[in-house]
VOKE-260111 format. One record per residue (C-alpha): residue in one letter; x, y, z. Coordinates in steps of 0.25 Angstrom, whole numbers. Each point is the difference from the previous one (the first is absolute). Layout:
{pt "a" {X Y Z}}
...
// end
This chain:
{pt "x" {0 0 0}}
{pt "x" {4 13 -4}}
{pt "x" {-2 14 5}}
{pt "x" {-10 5 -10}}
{pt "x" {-8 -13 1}}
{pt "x" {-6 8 12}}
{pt "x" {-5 12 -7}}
{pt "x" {-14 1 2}}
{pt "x" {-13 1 11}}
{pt "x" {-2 -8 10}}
{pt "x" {-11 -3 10}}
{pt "x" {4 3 14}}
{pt "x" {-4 -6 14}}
{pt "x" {8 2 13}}
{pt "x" {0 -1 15}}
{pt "x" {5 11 7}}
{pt "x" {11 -1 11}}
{pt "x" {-5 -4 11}}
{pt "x" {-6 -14 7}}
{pt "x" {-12 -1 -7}}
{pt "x" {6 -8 -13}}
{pt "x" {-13 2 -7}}
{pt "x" {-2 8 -14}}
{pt "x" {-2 14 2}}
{pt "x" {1 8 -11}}
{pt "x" {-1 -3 -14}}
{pt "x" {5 10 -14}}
{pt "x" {8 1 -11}}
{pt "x" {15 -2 -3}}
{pt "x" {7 7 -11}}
{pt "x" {13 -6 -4}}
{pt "x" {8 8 -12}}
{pt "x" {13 3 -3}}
{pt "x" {11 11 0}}
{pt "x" {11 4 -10}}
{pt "x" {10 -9 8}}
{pt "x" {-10 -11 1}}
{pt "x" {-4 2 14}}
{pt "x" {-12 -4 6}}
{pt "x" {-11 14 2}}
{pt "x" {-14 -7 9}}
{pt "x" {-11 7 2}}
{pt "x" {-11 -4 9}}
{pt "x" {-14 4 1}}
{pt "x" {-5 -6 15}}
{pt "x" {-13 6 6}}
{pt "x" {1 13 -11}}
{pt "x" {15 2 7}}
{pt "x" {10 1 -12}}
{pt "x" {13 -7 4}}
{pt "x" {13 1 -9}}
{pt "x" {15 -7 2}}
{pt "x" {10 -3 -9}}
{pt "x" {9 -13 1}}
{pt "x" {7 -11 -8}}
{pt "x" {-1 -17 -2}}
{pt "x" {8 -11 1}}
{pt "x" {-1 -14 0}}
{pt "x" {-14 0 -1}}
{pt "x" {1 10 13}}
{pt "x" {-7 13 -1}}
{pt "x" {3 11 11}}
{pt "x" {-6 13 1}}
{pt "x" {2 12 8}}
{pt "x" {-13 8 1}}
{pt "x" {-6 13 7}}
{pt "x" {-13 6 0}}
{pt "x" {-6 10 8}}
{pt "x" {-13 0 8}}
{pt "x" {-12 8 4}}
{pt "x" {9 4 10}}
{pt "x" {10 6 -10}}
{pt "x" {11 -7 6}}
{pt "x" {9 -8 -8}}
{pt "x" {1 -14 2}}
{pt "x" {12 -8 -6}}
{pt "x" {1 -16 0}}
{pt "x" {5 -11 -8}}
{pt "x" {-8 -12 -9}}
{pt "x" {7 -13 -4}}
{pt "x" {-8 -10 -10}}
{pt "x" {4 -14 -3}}
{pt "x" {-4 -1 -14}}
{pt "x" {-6 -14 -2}}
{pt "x" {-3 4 -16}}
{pt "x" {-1 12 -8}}
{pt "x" {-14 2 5}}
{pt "x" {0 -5 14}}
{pt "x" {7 8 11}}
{pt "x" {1 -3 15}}
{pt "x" {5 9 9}}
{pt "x" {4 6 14}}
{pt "x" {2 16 6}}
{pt "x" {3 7 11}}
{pt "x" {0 15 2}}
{pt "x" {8 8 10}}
{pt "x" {-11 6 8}}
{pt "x" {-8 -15 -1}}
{pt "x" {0 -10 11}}
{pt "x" {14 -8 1}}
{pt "x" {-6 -10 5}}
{pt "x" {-7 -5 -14}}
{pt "x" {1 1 -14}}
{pt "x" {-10 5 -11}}
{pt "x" {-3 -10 -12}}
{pt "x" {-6 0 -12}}
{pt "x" {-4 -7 -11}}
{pt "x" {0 5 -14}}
{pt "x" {-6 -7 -14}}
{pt "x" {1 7 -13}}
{pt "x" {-14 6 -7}}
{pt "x" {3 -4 -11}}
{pt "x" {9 -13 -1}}
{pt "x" {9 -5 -10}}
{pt "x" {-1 -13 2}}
{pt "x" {-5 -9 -11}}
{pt "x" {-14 -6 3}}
{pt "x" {1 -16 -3}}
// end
């Protein structure tokens, strides 16, 4: 797998970080790419735009993110997605201000796959 097969839109579920392991929010992912072939994300969780930039190796996608929130303060975290196939990506996050105790996760499937219907 290669970089730009991750291009694309993908649906999002996550748990926050804390305890409670169950989904909590759902959105969009954005993945595309820069000049260098960097990785540029952009979320859209509960009408809160999120953006990162980060790179992929062996099949390891790691972004560092920040957003602010209805708080105005800026938030600043890093994601790490396993990336089972081109269009399946399981993952984990934490945040600075989040809970050290736990870790975020998410899920994320690709809106429209590439994968050829047998």
């Amino acid at each position: 797998m290669t970089v730009q097969d991750l291009i694309g839109k993908y649906a999002v579920s996550g748990s926050n970080q804390e305890a409670n392991n169950e989904i909590s929010y759902k959105g969009i992912l954005t993945l595309s790419l820069d000049t260098n072939n960097r990785i540029i994300a952009n979320w859209l969780i509960n009408n809160h735009k999120q953006k990162g930039t980060g790179f992929f190796k062996d099949n390891i996608l790691v972004i560092n993110f920040n957003y602010k929130d209805d708080d105005r303060k800026t938030y600043k975290g890093v994601a790490v997605y396993r990336c089972i196939t081109k269009d399946v990506l399981e993952g984990f996050w934490s945040e600075k201000h989040g809970d050290p105790l736990y870790l975020g996760t998410e899920h994320c499937l690709r809106m429209e796959s590439t994968e050829p219907l047998n």
